[in-house]
N, C-alpha and C positions, 0 to 999 in steps of 0.2 A: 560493553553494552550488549552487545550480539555475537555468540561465540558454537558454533558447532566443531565438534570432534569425531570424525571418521562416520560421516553420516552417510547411509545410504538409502536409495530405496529401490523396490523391486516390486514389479507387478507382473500379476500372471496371465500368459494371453493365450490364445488358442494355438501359437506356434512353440509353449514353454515361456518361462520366464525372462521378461524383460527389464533389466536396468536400468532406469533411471538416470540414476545418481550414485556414482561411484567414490567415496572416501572422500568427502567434501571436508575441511578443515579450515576453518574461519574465523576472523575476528574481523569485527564492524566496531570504531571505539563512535562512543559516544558526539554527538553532535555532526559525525562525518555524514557527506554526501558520495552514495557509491550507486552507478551503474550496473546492472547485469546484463551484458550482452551476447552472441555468438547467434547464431543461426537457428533456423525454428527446426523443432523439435528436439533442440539440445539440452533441455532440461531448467531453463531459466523461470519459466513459473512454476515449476515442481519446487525448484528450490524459495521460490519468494513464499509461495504457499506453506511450506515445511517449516520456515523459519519466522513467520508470522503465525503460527500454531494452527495455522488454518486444517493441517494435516499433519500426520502421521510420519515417522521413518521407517524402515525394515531395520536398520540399527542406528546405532550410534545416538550422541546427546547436542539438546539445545539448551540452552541458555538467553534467556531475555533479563539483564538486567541482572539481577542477582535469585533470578528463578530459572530451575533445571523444567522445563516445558514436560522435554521428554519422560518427565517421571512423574507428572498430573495424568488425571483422571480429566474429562472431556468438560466439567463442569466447573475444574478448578482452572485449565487454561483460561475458558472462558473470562473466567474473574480478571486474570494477571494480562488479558486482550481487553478486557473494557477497563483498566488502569493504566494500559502501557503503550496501547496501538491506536494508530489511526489508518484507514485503509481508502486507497481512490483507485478505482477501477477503471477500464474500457470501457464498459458498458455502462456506466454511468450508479447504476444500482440504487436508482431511485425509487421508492413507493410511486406507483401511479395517481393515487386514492388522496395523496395527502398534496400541500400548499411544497413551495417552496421553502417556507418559516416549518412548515410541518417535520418535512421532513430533517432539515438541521437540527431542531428541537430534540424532535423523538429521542435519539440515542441518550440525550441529557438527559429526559424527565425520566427516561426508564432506571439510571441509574442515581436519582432520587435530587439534582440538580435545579434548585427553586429556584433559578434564575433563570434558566433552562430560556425562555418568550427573549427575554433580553439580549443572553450571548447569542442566540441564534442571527436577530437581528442586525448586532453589532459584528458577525462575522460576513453573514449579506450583506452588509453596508460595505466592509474590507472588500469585498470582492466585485463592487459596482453592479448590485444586484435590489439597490435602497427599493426599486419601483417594481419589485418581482414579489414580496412577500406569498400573496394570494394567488400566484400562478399555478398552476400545477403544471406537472412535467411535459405534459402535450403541447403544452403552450408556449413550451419552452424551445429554442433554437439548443443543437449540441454543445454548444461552446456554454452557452446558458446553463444547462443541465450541468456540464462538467463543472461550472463555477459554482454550481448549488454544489454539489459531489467534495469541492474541494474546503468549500466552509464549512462544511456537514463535518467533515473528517477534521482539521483544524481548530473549529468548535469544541472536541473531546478534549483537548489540548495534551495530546498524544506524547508521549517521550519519544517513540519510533513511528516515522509514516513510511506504510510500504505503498509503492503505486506501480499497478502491472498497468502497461501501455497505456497510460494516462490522456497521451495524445492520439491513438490511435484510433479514434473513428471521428478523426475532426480534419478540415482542411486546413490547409499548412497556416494560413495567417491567422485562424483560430486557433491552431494548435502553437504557436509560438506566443502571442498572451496567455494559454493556459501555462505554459512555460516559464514564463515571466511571475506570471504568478503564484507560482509554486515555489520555484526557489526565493521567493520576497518573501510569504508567508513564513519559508521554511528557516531564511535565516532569520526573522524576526521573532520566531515562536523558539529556536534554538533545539528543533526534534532533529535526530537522525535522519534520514532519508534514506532507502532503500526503492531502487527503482529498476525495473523490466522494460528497456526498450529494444524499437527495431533502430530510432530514428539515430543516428549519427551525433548532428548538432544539438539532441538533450544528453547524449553522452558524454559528450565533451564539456558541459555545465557544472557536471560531476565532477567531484575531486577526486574519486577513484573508479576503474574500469574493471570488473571482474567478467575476463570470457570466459565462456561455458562452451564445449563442444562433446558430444556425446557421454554427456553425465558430470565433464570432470572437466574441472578449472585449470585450462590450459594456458591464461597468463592473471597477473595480477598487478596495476599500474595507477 
């Protein structure tokens, strides 16, 4: 399902080039739920970002599914990401502008889904949000927000969801229903999981552990 081969990446700073991501070598199979963790700035969203085609490598090959990433053009990832990915963020990455229906919708209608008003609905409803439709984000508590973020993303009916720190700007008893509800979604819908945390106990929900410490996967469990 998710396979990189000697992936690296390297950026250049005002002290010379910096590392990344050193000879990353992967396999994510299908339907698993895996962690990435190890300490900040050790490369754990370089890598979620890399392998959800959000970016780029310096070398080496991706694969999603039965597509090599790394050998599209920026318009064709794009396509093989609105077929293949679902994404939930920290930040929630909500439109301001639009409804709570608005914004689950959107990603649908833009990829030509005439039902698009409906699943939205029916994924708000999944997530105890029936009386939210017409909200919009300001109006919304984070835990709120985040449950818009995670039907928005499950609505696509993604084969891979990646989620960088999903719970991270919630407090702990909000963040452990967004928890609950992501792995319920998750094994209900039957997507892969890929996920960035700091927190411990969403780690261990995981069925597998990938630490990251300066660029390179230094266990695998």
């Amino acid at each position: 399902m998710i396979t990189t081969k000697s992936l690296c990446k390297t950026v250049e700073t005002n002290d010379g080039k910096l590392e990344l991501l050193k000879n990353i070598n992967l396999e994510i199979e299908a339907g698993q739920s895996v962690a990435i963790i190890g300490p900040s700035g050790a490369g754990k969203s370089t890598l979620l970002g890399l392998i959800a085609g959000l970016d780029m490598p310096t070398s080496g090959k991706i694969y999603l599914d039965q597509y090599c990433i790394t050998d599209m053009d920026e318009e064709e990832r794009a396509k093989v990401r609105s077929e293949l990915v679902g994404f939930v963020f920290q930040t929630f990455q909500l439109l301001p502008g639009l409804s709570a229906l608005e914004n689950v919708a959107l990603p649908l209608e833009l990829r030509g889904d005439g039902s698009a008003i409906a699943d939205a609905k029916m994924y708000l409803d999944r997530v105890g949000l029936a009386e939210r439709y017409d909200h919009y984000p300001r109006q919304l508590s984070g835990g709120e927000q985040q449950r818009v973020a995670l039907a928005r993303a499950f609505a696509c009916k993604p084969t891979i969801l990646f989620a960088d720190e999903p719970t991270g700007n919630l407090d702990a008893k909000t963040g452990e229903k967004i928890s609950d509800l992501l792995f319920k979604l998750n094994s209900e819908e039957g997507a892969t999981l890929v996920l960035v945390t700091h927190e411990t106990r969403l780690a261990d929900r995981c069925q597998r552990q990938l630490v990251i410490d300066a660029g390179e996967i230094v266990s695998d469990a």
